[in-house]
Structures are given as C-alpha cells and as structure tokens.
C-alpha positions, -999 to +999 in steps of 0.1 A: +000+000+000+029+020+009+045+017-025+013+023-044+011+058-028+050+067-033+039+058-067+010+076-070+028+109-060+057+104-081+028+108-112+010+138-093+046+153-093+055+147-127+022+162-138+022+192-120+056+202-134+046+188-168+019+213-163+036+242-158+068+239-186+092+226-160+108+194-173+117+168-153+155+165-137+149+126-134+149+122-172+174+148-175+197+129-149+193+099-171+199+110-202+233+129-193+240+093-179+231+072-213+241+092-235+269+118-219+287+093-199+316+119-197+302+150-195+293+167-160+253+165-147+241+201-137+224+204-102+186+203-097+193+239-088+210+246-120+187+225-142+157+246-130+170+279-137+183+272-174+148+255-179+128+286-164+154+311-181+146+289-219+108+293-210+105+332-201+134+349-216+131+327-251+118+359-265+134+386-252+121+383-216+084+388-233+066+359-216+046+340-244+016+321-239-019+310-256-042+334-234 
C-alpha cells in the first residue's frame, strides 16, 4: 500500500511540473548518464533555472503564452 502511494505521488509530481513547462530533472539525470557518460550533470538547482530562463526569456524576456 505503501508503494502504491510513493507511486501515485511520483505521477501527481510529474504532472504538476509537466503542467507548468518545468521538465523533469529525473529524465534529465538519465539521459546525461546514457548518452553523456563523460560530460558533468548540472544540479537540480541549476537544471531549473536554465529551464525557467529557456521558458521566459526565449523571446526577449516577453513571456509567451496562448491566453
């Protein structure tokens, strides 16, 4: 039962950042690993402030969005 609900917020955490343009560091983390054997892994910290900085400053700081 225990595991099912670790599980279960894993998703919810996934989605939420899904949801909001954040991608996930995880993936990220295993990618670097797979493919970039060599090459250094940024931090979480790090990671999250290039993604946020591609998402809002991608056009000039002009935030773009559907609404």
């Amino acid at each position: 039962m225990l595991n099912k609900f670790k599980e279960i917020l894993s998703y919810r955490k996934q989605f939420l950042s899904l949801l909001v343009g954040v991608p996930s560091y995880e993936t990220y983390v295993e990618h670097m690993k797979k493919h970039h054997p060599g090459d250094s892994v940024k931090s979480r910290k790090e990671f999250f402030c290039e993604a946020q900085e591609a998402r809002y400053n991608a056009k000039g700081g002009k935030v773009s969005r559907c609404c």
